[in-house]
C-alpha atoms as one frame of an Amber mdcrd trajectory, in Angstrom:
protein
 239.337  81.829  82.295 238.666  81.514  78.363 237.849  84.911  76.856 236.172
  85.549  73.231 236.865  89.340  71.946 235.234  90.465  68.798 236.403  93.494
  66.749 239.696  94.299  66.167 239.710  97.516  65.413 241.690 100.728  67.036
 240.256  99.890  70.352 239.061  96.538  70.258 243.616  94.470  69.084 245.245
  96.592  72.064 242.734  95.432  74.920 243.016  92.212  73.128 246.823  92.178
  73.826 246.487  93.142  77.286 244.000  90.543  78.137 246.548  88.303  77.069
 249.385  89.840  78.877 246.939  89.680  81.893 247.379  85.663  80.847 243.871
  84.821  79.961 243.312  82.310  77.183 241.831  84.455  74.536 239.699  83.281
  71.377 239.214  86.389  68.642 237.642  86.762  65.593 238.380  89.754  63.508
 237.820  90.561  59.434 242.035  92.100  59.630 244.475  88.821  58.600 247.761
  90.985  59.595 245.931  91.787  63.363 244.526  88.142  63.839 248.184  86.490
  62.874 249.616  89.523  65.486 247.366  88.097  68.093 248.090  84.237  67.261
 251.499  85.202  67.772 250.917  86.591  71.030 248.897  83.081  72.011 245.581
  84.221  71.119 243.248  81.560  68.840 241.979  82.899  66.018 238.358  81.681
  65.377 236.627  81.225  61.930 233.478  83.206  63.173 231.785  84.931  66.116
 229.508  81.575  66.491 233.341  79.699  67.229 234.012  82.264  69.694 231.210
  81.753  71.919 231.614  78.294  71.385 234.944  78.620  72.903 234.850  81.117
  75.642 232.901  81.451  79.147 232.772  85.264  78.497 232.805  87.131  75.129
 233.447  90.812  75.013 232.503  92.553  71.633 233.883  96.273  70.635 232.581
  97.360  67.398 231.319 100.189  66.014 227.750 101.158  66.978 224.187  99.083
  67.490 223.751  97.565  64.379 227.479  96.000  64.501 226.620  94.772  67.808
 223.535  93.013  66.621 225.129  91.898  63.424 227.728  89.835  65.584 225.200
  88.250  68.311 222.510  87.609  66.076 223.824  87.427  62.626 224.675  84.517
  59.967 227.048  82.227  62.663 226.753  85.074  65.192 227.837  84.719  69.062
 224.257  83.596  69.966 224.433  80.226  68.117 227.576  79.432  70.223 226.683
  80.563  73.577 225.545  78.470  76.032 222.192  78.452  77.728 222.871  79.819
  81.679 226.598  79.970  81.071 227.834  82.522  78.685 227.691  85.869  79.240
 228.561  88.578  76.675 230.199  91.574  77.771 229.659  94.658  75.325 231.932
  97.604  75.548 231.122  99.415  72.467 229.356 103.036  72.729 226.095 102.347
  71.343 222.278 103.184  72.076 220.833 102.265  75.663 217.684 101.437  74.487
 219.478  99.192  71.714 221.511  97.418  74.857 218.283  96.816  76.953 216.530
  95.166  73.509 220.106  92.990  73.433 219.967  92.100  76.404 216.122  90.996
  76.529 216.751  89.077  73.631 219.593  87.203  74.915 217.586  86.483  78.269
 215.062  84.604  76.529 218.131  82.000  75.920 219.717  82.000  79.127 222.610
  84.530  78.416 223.273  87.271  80.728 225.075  90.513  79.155 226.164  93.582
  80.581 227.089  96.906  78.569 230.383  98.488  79.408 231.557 101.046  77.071
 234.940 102.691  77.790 236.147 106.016  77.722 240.232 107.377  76.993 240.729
 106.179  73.073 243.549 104.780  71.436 246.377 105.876  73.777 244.531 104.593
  76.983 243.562 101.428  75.122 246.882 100.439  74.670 248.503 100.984  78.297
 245.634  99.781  79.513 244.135 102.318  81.478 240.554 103.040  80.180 237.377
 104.187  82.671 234.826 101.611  81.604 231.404 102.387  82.722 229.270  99.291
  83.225 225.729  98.309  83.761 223.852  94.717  84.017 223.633  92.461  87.159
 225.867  93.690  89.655 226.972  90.480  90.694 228.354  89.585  86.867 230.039
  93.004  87.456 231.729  91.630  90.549 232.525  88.256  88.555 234.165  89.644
  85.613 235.837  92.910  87.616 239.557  91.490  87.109 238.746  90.789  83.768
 237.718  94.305  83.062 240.999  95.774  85.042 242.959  94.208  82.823 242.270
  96.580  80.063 241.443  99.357  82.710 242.488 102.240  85.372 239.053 101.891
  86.453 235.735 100.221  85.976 232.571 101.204  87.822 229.081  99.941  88.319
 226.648 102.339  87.737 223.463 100.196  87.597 221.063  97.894  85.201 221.773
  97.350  81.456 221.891  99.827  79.380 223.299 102.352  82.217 226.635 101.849
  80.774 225.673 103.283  77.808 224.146 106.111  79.597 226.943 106.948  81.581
 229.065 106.824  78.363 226.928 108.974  76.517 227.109 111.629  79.746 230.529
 111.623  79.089 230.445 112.728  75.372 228.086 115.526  75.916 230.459 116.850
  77.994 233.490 116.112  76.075 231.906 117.632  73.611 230.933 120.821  74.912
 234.342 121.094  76.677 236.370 120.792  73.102 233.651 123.560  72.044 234.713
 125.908  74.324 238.310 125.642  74.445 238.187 125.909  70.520 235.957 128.996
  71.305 237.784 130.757  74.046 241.321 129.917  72.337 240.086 131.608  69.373
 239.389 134.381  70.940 242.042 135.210  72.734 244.041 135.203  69.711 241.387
 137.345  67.980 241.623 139.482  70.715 245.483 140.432  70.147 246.807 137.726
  73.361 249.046 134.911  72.565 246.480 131.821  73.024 249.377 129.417  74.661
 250.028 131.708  77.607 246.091 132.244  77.548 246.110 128.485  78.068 249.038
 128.582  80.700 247.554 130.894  82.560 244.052 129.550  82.403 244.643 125.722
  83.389 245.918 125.951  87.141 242.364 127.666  87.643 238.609 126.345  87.668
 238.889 126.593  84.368 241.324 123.805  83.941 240.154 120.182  83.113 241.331
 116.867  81.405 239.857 118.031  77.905 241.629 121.430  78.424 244.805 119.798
  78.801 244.631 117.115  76.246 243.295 119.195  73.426 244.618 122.874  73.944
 248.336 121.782  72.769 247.185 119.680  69.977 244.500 123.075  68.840 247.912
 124.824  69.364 249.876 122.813  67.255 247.517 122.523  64.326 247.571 118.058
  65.302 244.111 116.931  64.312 245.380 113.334  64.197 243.014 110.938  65.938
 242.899 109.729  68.700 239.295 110.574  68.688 237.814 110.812  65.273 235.075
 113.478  64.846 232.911 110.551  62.894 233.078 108.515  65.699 231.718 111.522
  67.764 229.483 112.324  65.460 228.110 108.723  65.817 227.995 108.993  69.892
 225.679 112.485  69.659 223.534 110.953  67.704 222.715 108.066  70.118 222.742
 110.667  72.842 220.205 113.122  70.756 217.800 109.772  70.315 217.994 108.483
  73.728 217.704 112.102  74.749 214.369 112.533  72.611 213.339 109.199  73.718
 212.372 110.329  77.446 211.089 114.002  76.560 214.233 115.977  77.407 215.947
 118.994  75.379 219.636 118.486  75.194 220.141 122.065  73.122 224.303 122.683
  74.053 224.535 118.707  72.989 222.476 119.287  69.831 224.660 122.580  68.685
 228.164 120.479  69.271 226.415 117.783  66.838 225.597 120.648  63.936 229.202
 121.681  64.434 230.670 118.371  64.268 228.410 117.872  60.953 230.286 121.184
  59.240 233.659 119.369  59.727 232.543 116.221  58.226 231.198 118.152  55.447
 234.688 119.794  54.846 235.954 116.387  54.920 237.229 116.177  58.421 235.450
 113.648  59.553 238.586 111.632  60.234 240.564 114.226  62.250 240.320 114.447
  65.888 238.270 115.910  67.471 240.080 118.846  68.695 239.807 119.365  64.879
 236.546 121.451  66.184 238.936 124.478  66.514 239.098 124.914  62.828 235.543
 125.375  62.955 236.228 128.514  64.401 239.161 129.339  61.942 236.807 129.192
  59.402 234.482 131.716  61.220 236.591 134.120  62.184 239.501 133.723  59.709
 241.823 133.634  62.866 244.050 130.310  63.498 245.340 129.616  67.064 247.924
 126.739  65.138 251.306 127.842  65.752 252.486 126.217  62.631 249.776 128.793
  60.172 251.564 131.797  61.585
């Protein structure tokens, strides 16, 4: 099967690799000349444009930053959409961006006989590369079922959860509650130490219990060891509350715990963290309390 991939970035070279590990005949376009000569040496062609990669490929997956990139490369100067092929291509979107921007993508690329189907992934850079992301997909289920190996080959796990745009949805789910999650281990962490207790066995004894989650594990040793390099950069967070506050706003509902993680992410940007990750939220708290949990301050 011939594959286009668009965006190269920190997500978008490693699934690139593994779709060509998985042996598919991949066509990318990127703006990096050291990551598209990488990939050509791997077997991958390296197009002149994102109009050359639909030209080239049954299915084209983009993964770029947010809604206007996505737009930008289907509909822009030699974008996807002059390449694709009426009631044959099909674009496969897996960046985190707006639902209602996805449906208006999709609508638009109806009218000339292109189906698409939003599947943003969750896991970052470290689940990117072995190839074990959750993607969350929406669109026609049967273009789900068609492109499902596809998908597993840069996956753990991929899993329909309806129309277009419910990807996105599903995606944005998951941030809220990544988000709130960080919060609270930063929180509770922090006090503990505040408190007089030795956060780490705070954590030890904590995770075994209902207490204990993925987040809790992933971020707790990294709060505790004062690492706040990404994987998951609190811009790129920042970027994912904001589509969940407007999609939230657009159907009437209050999303308050959602909107206070978003004015605490904005206080680390504004001390110039916007790069760290985002367990980075715990020195939000340092600054509050004047207490650090980071082994390496003491």
């Amino acid at each position: 099967m011939k594959v286009g991939f668009v965006g190269l970035g920190i997500m978008g070279r490693p699934m690139a690799e593994n779709l060509l590990k998985a042996g598919y005949e991949l066509t990318v376009f990127g703006h990096h000349a050291d990551v598209n000569q990488e990939l050509a040496d791997h077997g991958a062609y390296v197009a002149g444009n994102n109009k050359e990669v639909a030209e080239k490929s049954e299915v084209v997956i983009t993964m770029v930053q947010n809604s206007p990139q996505v737009r930008d490369a289907v509909f822009g100067k030699d974008g996807l959409a002059e390449g694709f092929k009426a009631g044959e291509s099909v674009l496969i979107d897996m960046s985190s961006i707006d639902p209602v921007e996805s449906r208006k993508i999709a609508a638009e690329l109806e009218k000339i006989g292109v189906d698409m189907m939003d599947c943003p992934v969750s896991g970052g850079e470290p689940k990117a590369i072995d190839g074990t992301l959750s993607v969350m997909c929406g669109g026609k289920k049967e273009t789900f079922d068609r492109y499902y190996d596809v998908l597993m080959a840069m996956a753990g796990s991929a899993v329909y959860v309806g129309s277009i745009g419910a990807g996105n949805v599903a995606k944005l789910a998951n941030q809220m509650i990544v988000a709130s999650n960080i919060g609270i281990v930063a929180e509770a962490l922090t006090f503990a130490k505040k408190a007089g207790t030795d956060p780490e066995l705070v954590y030890k004894a904590i995770r075994g219990g209902l207490a204990g989650s993925t987040v809790l594990d992933a971020k707790a040793p990294m709060m505790l060891s004062g690492n706040y390099k990404p994987g998951f950069r609190i811009d790129l967070h920042i970027k994912d509350l904001t589509n969940a506050l407007n999609a939230s706003h657009a159907i009437n509902m209050p999303v308050p715990m959602t909107a206070h993680m978003m004015e605490v992410m904005q206080e680390l940007k504004n001390h110039d963290e916007g790069g760290c990750d985002h367990d980075d939220i715990v020195r939000y708290y340092e600054r509050m309390t004047g207490t650090s949990i980071a082994k390496k301050d003491e």
